[in-house]
C-alpha positions in Angstrom: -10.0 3.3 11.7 -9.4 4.4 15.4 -8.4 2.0 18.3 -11.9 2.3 20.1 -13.8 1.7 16.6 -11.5 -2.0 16.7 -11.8 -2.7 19.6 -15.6 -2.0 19.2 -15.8 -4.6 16.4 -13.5 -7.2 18.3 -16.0 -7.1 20.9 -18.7 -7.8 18.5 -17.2 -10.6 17.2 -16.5 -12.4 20.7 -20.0 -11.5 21.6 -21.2 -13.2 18.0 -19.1 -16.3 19.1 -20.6 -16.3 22.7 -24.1 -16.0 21.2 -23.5 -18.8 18.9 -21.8 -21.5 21.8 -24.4 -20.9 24.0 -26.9 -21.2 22.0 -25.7 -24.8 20.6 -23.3 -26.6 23.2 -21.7 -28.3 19.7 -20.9 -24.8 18.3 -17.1 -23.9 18.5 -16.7 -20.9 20.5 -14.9 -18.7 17.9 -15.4 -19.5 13.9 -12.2 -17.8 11.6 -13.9 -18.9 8.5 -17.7 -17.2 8.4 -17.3 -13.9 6.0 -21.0 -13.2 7.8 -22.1 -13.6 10.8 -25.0 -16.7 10.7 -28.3 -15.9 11.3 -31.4 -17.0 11.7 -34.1 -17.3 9.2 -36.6 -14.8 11.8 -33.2 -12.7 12.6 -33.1 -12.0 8.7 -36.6 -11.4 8.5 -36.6 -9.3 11.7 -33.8 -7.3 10.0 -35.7 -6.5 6.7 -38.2 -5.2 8.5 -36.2 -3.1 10.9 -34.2 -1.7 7.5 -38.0 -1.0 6.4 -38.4 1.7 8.5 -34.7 3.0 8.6 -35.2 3.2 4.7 -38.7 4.7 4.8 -40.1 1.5 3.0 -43.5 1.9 3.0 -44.8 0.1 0.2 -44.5 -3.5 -2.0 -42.3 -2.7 -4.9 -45.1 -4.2 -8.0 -43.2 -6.3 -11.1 -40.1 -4.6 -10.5 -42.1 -0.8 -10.5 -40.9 -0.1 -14.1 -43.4 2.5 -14.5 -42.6 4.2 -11.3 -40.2 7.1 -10.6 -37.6 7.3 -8.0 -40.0 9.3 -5.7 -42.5 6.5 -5.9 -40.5 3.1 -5.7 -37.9 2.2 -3.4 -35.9 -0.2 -5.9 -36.1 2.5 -8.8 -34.5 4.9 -6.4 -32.0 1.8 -5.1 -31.0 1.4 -9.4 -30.7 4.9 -9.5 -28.1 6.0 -6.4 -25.9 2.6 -7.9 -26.0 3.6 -11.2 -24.6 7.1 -10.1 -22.1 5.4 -8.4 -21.0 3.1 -11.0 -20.8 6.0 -13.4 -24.2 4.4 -15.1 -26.7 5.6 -16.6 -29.4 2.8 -15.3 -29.6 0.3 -13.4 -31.5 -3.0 -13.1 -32.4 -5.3 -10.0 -32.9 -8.8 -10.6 -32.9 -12.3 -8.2 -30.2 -13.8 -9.7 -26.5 -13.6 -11.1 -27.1 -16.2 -13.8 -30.0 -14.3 -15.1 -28.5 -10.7 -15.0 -25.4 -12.2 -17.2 -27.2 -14.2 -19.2 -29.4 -11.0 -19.9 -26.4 -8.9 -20.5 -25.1 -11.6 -23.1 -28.8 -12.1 -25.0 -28.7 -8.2 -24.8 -25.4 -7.9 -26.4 -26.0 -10.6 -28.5 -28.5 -9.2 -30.7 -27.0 -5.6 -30.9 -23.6 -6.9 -32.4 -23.6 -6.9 -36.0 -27.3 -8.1 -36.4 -26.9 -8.7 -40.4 -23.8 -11.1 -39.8 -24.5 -14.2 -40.4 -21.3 -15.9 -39.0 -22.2 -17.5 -35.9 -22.1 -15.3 -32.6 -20.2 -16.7 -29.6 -18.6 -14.7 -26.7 -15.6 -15.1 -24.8 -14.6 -15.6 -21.3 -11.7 -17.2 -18.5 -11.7 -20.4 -18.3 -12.8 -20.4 -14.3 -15.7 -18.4 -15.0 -19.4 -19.0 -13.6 -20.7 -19.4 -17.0 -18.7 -22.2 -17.6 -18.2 -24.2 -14.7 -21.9 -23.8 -12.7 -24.4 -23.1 -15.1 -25.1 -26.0 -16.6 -24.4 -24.6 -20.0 -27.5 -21.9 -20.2 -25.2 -19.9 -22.8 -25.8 -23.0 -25.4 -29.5 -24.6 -24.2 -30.8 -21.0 -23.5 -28.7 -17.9 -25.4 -27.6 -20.1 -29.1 -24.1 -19.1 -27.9 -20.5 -20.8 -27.8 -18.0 -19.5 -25.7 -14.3 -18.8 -26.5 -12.4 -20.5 -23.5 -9.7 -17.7 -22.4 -7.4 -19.9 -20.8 -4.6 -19.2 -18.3 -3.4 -23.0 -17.3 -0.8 -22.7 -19.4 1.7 -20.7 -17.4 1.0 -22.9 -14.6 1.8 -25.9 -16.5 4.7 -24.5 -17.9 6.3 -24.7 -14.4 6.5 -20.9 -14.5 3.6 -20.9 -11.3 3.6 -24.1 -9.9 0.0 -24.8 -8.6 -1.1 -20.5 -8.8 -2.7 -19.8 -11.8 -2.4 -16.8 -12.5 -5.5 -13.9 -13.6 -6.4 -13.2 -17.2 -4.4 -11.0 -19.1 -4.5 -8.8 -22.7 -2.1 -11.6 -24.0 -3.9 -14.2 -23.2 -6.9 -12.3 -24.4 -5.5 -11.3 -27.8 -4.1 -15.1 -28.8 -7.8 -16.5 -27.6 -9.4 -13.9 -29.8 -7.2 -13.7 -33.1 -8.2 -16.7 -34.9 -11.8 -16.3 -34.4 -12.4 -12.4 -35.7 -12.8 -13.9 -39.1 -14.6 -16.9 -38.9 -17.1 -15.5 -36.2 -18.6 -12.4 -34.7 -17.5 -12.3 -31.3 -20.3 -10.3 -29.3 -18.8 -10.0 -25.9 -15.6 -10.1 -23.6 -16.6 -11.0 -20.2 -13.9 -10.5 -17.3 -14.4 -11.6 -13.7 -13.3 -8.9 -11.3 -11.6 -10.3 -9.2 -11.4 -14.7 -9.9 -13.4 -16.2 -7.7 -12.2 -19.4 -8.7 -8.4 -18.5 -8.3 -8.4 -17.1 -4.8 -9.6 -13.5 -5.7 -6.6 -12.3 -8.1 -7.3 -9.3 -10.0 -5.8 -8.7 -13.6 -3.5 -6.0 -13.8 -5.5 -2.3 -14.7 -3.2 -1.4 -17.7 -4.4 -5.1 -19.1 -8.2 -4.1 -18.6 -7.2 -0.7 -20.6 -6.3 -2.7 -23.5 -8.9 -5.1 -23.3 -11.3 -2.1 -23.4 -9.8 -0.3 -26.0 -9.0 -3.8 -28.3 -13.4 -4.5 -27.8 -14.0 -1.4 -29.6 -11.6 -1.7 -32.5 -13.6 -5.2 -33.1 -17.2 -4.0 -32.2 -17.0 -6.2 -29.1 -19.3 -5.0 -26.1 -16.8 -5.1 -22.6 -18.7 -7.0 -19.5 -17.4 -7.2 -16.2 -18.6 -10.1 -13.8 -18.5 -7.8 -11.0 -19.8 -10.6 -8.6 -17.3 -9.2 -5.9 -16.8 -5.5 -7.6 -16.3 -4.1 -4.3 -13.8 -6.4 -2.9 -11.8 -5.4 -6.7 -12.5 -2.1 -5.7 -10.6 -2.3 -2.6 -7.7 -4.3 -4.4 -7.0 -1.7 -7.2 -8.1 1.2 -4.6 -9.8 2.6 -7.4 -13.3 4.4 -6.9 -16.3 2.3 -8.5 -17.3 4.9 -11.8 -13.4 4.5 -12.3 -13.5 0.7 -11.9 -16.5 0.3 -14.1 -15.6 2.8 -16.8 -13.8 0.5 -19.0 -16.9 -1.8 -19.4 -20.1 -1.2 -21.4 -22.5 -3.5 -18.6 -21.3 -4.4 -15.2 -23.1 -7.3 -12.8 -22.6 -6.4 -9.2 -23.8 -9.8 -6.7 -26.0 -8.4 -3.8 -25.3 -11.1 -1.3 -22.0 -12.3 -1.5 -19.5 -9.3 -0.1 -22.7 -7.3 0.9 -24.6 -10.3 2.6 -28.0 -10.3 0.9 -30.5 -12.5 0.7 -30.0 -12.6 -2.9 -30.1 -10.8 -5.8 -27.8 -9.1 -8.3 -27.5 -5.4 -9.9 -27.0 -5.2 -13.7 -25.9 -1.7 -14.9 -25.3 0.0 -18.5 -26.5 2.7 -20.6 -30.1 3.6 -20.3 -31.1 1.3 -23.6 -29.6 -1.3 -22.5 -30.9 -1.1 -19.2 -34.3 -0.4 -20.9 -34.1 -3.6 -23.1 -32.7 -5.6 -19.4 -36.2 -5.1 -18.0 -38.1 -6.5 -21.1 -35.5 -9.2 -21.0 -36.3 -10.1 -17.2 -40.1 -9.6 -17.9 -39.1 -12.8 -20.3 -36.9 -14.9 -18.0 -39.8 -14.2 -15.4 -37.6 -12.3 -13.5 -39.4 -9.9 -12.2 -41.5 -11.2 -9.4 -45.0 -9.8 -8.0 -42.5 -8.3 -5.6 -38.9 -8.1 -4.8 -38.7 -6.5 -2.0 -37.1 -8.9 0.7 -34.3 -9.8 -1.6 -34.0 -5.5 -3.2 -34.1 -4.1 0.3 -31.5 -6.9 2.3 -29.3 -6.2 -0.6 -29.6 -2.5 -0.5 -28.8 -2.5 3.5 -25.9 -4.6 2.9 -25.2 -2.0 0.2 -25.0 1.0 2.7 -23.6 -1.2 5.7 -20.7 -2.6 4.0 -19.8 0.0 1.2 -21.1 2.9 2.7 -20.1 2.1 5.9 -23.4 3.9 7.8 -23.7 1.8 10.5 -19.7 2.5 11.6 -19.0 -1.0 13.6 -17.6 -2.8 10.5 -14.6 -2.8 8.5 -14.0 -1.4 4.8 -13.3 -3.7 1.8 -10.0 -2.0 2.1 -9.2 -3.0 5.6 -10.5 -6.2 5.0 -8.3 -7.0 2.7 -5.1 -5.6 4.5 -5.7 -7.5 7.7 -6.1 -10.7 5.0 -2.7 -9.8 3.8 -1.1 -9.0 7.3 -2.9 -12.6 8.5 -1.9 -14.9 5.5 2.1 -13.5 5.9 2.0 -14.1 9.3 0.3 -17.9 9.2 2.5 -18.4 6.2 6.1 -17.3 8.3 5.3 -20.0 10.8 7.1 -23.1 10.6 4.6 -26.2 11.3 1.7 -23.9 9.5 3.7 -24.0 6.5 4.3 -27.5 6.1 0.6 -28.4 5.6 -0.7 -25.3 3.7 -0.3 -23.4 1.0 -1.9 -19.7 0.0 -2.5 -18.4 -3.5 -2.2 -15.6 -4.4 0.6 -15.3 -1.4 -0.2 -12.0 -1.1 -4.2 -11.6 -1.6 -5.0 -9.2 -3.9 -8.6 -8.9 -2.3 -10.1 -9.5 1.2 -10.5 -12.9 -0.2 -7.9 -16.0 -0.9 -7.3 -19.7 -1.4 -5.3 -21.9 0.4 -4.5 -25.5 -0.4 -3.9 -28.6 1.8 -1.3 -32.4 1.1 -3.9 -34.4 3.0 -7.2 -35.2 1.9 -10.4 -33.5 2.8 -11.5 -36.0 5.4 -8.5 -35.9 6.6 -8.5 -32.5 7.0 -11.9 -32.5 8.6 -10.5 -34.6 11.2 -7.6 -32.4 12.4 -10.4 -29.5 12.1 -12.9 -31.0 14.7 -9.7 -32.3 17.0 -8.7 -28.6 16.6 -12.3 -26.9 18.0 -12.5 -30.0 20.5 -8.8 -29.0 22.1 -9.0 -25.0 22.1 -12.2 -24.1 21.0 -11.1 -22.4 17.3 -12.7 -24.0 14.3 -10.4 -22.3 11.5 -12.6 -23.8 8.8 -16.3 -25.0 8.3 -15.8 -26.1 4.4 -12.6 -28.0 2.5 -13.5 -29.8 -0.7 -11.2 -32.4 -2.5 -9.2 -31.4 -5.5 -9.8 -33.1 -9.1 -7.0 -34.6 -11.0 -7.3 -31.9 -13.4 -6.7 -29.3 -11.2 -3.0 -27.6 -11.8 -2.6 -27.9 -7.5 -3.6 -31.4 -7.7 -0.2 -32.1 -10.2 1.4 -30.0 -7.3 0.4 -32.6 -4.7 -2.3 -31.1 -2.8 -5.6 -33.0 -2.2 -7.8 -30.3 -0.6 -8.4 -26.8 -0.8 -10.7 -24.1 0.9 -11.5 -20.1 0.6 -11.2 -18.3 2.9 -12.6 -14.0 3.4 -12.8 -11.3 5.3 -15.9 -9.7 6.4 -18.3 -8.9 9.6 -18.6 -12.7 11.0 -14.5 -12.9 11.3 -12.5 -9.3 10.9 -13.1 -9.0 14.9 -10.4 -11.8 16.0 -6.7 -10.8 16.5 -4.4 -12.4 14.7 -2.9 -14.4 17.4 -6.5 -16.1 18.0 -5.6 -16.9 14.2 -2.0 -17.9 14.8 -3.2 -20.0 18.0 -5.8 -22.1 16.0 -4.0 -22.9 12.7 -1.1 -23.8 14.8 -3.4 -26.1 17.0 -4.6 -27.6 13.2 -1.0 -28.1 12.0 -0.5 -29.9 15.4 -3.6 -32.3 14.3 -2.7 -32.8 11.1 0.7 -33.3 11.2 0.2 -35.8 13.9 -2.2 -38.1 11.6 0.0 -37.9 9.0 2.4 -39.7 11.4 -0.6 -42.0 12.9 0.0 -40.8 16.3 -2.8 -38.5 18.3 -1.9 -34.9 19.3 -0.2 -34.8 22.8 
């Protein structure tokens, strides 16, 4: 990206900050933490409608338009240009994550082996959605068990310390061996990348075997592609060759590409076919859609397709991430009270992890914005006991991304406030007030 396009998008992000302070004397001037800028409820709103007639929107998508074509209904046109560039042959719009996975798995579910009786279950890490924030809608809802992929054990071995590291073909061949007999595993779900462990990204040659070992067993491939296009970025690998392994892909319209909400769901054309029936059921598909289809398909073309030319790539995102955590993490009093894993992001996105606990943190975070104006984070939570970071001894962790609300500030604004927060902390950990 030229010099001028930077300096374009460093400008916007001042600006933002201005906008923001003045419009609440208790807002920090700059905020390092905000992947997307904040707006207002009527800025949103004013924004759909804008993208309405940039997008030649015209019309109230009806139950999802199923009987339309792609000359008649926005969305089918929307499921159509993604599913050409996920390699695809269809693709679904639906409100939620949860639903389009939980779809995927029903869908997947029935086709596999549909006169064995041995119970069905599907497999999956050990950090993923499913399992930690759906309050078990595989069992109450799908009839399902899950086969817990687990990759603790290197870190408890010592081998990692507190990183734990992504899941690999070894860890998915042990997890998978003793159950081939005893029960018909449907599905293999990876998240690309782990949210839950800073956004690492298994290895491609381990996704190649993963692929190939699903067919030998007659086990349909998923990919949680919540943050596809961050993975994307991270492997450098176009989208048809990201998705190819997989049979289905999920694809989250408002996290990377700042949606409303909503989520993409794309596989063959059957498939696809039997997802809508499937979200007819769930009462997925709404009278109309079309705030939540069109914000996510503007995000879509402003953040992948880069049309509106005053905001980074995935790609860039994620190497400023990498230049900015090796920089934070080479300074000595920034050191001491944090911690980065991966140490080198593998996406635009990471974790960090704190000694002191969260309200502590919060403290040295508010002294921080109230002595130079920087507020370096808006959201830590406390570790559990369980946690392999917790056994480390750290207390508090945060995420942290790169995206439109933050990639404008130079690194030394960066260096300047984390310094200012080591300061703070360090100084309470003592008892005595910053000087």
């Amino acid at each position: 990206m030229s010099s001028l396009a930077l300096s374009a998008i460093a400008m916007h992000a001042v600006a933002t900050a201005l906008a923001l302070a003045v419009s609440n004397k208790h807002n920090p001037i700059i905020s390092l933490q905000s992947q997307h800028p904040d707006r207002s409820p009527a800025q949103v709103l004013e924004d759909i409608s804008q993208d309405c007639t940039r997008y030649g929107v015209d019309a109230f998508d009806i139950y999802g338009d199923f009987g339309r074509s792609t000359d008649e209904s926005f969305i089918r046109r929307m499921e159509a240009e993604m599913a050409n560039e996920f390699g695809k042959e269809d693709a679904v719009f639906m409100p939620s994550g949860v639903m389009a996975q939980s779809i995927a798995l029903l869908i997947h579910a029935s086709k596999s082996g549909a006169s064995d009786s041995r119970p069905k279950v599907f497999a999956c890490h050990h950090s993923s959605h499913l399992l930690l924030h759906e309050g078990d809608a595989y069992r109450e809802l799908l009839h399902l068990e899950p086969i817990v992929v687990s990759t603790e054990a290197d870190s408890e071995a010592g081998r990692n310390g507190f990183h734990v590291p992504a899941m690999s073909f070894g860890n998915v061949e042990t997890a998978l061996q003793p159950h081939l007999l005893e029960s018909k595993v449907t599905t293999l779900i990876l998240e690309l990348p782990h949210r839950e462990l800073g956004g690492k990204l298994t290895p491609w040659n381990d996704i190649i075997l993963m692929s190939e070992h699903c067919k030998q067993h007659d086990i349909r491939f998923h990919c949680d592609g919540a943050r596809i296009f961050e993975a994307s970025a991270g492997y450098n690998k176009p989208l048809k060759e990201l998705a190819a392994p997989f049979d289905t892909v999920y694809v989250s319209m408002y996290k990377g590409l700042g949606a409303i909400s909503g989520a993409m769901l794309l596989g063959s054309e059957d498939f696809c076919e039997e997802a809508r029936v499937w979200l007819r059921r769930f009462g997925g598909n709404l009278y109309t859609l079309l705030p939540y289809a069109l914000s996510g398909w503007s995000g879509y073309q402003r953040y992948w397709c880069l049309t509106s030319g005053d905001t980074l790539s995935f790609r860039e995102k994620k190497d400023k991430l990498v230049h900015l955590v090796a920089s934070l993490s080479a300074n000595e009093a920034i050191q001491k009270v944090v911690r980065f894993d991966p140490a080198v992001p593998d996406t635009n996105m990471v974790h960090g992890y704190l000694h002191d606990s969260a309200e502590t943190c919060r403290k040295a975070i508010d002294a921080t914005v109230e002595r130079c104006g920087i507020r370096i984070l808006h959201r830590v939570k406390d570790l559990s006991e369980g946690e392999s970071a917790y056994a480390a001894g750290f207390r508090t962790k945060f995420e942290w991304a790169i995206g439109e609300g933050n990639e404008g500030f130079e690194a030394e604004t960066y260096l300047q406030g984390w310094a200012g927060f080591a300061r703070e902390l360090l100084a309470l950990q003592s008892g005595n007030a910053a000087e």
